[in-house]
C-alpha positions in Angstrom: 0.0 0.0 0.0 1.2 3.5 -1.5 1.2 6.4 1.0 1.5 10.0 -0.3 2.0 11.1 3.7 4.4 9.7 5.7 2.5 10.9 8.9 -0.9 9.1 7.3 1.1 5.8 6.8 2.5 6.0 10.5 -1.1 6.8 11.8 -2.7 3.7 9.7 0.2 1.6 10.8 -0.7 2.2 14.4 -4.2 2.3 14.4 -3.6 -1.5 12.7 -2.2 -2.8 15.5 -5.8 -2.9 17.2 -7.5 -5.9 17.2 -9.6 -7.0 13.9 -8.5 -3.8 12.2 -6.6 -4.2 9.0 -4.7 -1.6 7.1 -7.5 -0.9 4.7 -9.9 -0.6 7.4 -7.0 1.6 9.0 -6.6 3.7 6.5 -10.7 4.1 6.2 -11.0 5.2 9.9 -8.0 8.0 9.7 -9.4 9.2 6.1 -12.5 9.7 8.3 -10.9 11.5 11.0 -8.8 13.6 9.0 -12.3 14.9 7.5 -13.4 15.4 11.1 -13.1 19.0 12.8 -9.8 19.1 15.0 -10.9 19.2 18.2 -12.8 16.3 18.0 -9.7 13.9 16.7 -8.2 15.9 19.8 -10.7 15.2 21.8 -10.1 11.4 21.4 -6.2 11.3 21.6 -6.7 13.1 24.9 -9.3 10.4 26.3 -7.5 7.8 25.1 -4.3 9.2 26.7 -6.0 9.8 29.8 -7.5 6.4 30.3 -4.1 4.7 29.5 -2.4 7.5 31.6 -4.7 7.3 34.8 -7.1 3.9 35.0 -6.9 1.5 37.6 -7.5 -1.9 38.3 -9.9 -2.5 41.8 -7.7 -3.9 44.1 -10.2 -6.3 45.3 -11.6 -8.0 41.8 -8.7 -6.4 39.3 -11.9 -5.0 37.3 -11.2 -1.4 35.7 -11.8 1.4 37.5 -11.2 4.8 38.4 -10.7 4.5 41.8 -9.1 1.9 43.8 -12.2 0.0 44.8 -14.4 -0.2 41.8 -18.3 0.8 41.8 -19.4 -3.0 42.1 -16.7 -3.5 44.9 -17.7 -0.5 47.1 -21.4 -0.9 47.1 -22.1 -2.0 50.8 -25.2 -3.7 48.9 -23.6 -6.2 47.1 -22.7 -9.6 47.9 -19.3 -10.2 49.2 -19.6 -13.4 50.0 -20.5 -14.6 46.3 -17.9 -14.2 43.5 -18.3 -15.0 39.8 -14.8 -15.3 38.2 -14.5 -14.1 34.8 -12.0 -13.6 32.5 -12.4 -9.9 31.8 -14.3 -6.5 32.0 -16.3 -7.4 29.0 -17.9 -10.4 31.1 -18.8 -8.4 33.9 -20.3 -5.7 31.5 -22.1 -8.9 30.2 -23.6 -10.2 33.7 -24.3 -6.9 34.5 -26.7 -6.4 32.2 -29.0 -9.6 33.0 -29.5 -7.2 36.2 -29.6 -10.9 37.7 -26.1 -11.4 39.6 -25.6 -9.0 42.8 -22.3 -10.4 44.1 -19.3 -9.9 43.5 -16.7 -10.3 40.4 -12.7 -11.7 40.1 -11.6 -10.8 36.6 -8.5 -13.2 35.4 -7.5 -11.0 33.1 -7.2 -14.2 30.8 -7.3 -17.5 30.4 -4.8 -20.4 30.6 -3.3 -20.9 27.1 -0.2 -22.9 26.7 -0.6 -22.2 23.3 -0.2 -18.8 23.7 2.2 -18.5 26.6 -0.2 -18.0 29.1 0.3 -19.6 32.4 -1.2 -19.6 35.8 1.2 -17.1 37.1 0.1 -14.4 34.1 -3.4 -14.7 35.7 -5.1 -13.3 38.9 -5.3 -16.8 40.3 -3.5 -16.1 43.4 -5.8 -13.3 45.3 -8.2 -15.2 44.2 -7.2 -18.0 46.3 -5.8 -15.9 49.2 -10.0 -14.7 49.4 -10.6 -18.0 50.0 -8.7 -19.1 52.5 -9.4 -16.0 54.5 -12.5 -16.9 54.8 -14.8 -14.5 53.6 -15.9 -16.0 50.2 -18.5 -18.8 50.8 -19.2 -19.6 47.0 -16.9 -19.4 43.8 -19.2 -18.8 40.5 -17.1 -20.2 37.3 -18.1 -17.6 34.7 -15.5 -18.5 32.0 -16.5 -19.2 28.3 -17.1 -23.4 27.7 -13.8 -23.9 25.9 -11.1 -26.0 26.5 -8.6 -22.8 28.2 -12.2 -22.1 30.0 -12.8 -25.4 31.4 -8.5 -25.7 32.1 -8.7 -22.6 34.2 -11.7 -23.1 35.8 -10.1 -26.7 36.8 -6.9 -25.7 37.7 -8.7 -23.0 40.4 -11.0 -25.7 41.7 -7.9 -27.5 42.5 -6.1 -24.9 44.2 -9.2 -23.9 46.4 -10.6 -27.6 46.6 -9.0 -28.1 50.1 -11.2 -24.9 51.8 -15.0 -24.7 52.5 -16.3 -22.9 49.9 -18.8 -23.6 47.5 -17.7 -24.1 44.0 -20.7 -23.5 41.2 -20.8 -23.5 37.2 -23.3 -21.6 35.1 -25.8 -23.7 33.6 -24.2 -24.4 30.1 -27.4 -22.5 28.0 -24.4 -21.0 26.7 -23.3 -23.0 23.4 -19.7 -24.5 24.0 -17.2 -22.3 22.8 -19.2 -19.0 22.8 -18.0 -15.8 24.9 -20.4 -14.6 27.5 -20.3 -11.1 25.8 -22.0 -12.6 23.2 -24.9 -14.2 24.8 -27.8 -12.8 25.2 -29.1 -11.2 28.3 -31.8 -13.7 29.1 -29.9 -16.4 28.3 -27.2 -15.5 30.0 -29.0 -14.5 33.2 -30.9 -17.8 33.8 -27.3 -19.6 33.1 -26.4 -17.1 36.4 -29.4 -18.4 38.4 -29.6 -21.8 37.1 -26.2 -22.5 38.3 -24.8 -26.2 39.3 -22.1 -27.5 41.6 -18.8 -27.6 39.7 -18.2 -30.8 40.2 -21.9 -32.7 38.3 -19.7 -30.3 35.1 -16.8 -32.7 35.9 -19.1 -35.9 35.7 -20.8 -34.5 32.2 -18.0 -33.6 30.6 
């Protein structure tokens, strides 16, 4: 591909390293913003600046934030005592909007991928477990899609919480295997939340 503008091949070149986006599609969404007035292509460098520049992680579930304890986190009328593991924000987004789940969430940030270099130590696997064992979780919710790095990390946690009292549940698979939660819809999704079985009758079926 032929660039006239050494600044619009750099910006295509960067804005193709985002997921799904090749360098036509680039070069279609910077042709659109170069037609755009200024200050609104400044207006989204500066937010997308400022939200790799200043957002946190909760430092009870690892979901994004913009304070330490996210929104979910520090409302005294959620349930503590309940958390749904997921592997990231775009599953909690997901059970959020069933409006059916009111405990709370441990995002992963991932899934376990020898494949792709991912291993339990690149996950949040081990706060996870330290909440157990303190004693203040009484059930673990596997939320993870039904694939095989789903049901591998969702296994490998069981095992490393199997020797404390806590309750260990799966959602009811109405999700099709190998779909993402984002992806389902709400209904769906939300009677898999309530509908949930012990983690263990998913080992026998499987």
């Amino acid at each position: 591909m032929d660039f006239s503008s050494k600044l619009l091949e750099n910006a295509v070149n960067e804005m193709s390293q985002l997921p799904g986006i090749g360098k036509r599609t680039a070069l279609r969404l910077v042709l659109h913003l170069l037609k755009q007035p200024k200050e609104q292509t400044h207006k989204l460098s500066l937010s997308l600046q400022n939200m790799r520049d200043e957002v946190n992680f909760c430092e009870n579930c690892h979901n994004i934030s913009d304070t330490k304890l996210c929104e979910i986190c520090a409302n005294p009328n959620r349930l503590s005592h309940i958390v749904c593991v997921v592997e990231d924000i775009r599953d909690v987004m997901a059970i959020e909007n069933t409006s059916q789940y009111r405990g709370h969430y441990h995002v992963l940030g991932g899934k376990i991928s020898p494949m792709d270099g991912v291993g339990p130590s690149e996950l949040n696997i081990t706060t996870l477990v330290e909440k157990v064992k303190s004693g203040v979780v009484e059930e673990i919710i596997f939320a993870l899609s039904s694939t095989m790095e789903g049901d591998t990390t969702n296994f490998y946690i069981f095992k490393q919480i199997e020797a404390y009292k806590v309750v260990t549940t799966t959602i009811a698979r109405g999700i099709s295997v190998g779909d993402e939660l984002e992806y389902a819809d709400e209904v769906t999704l939300g009677r898999s939340i309530l509908n949930r079985i012990p983690f263990e009758n998913s080992l026998k079926s499987s």
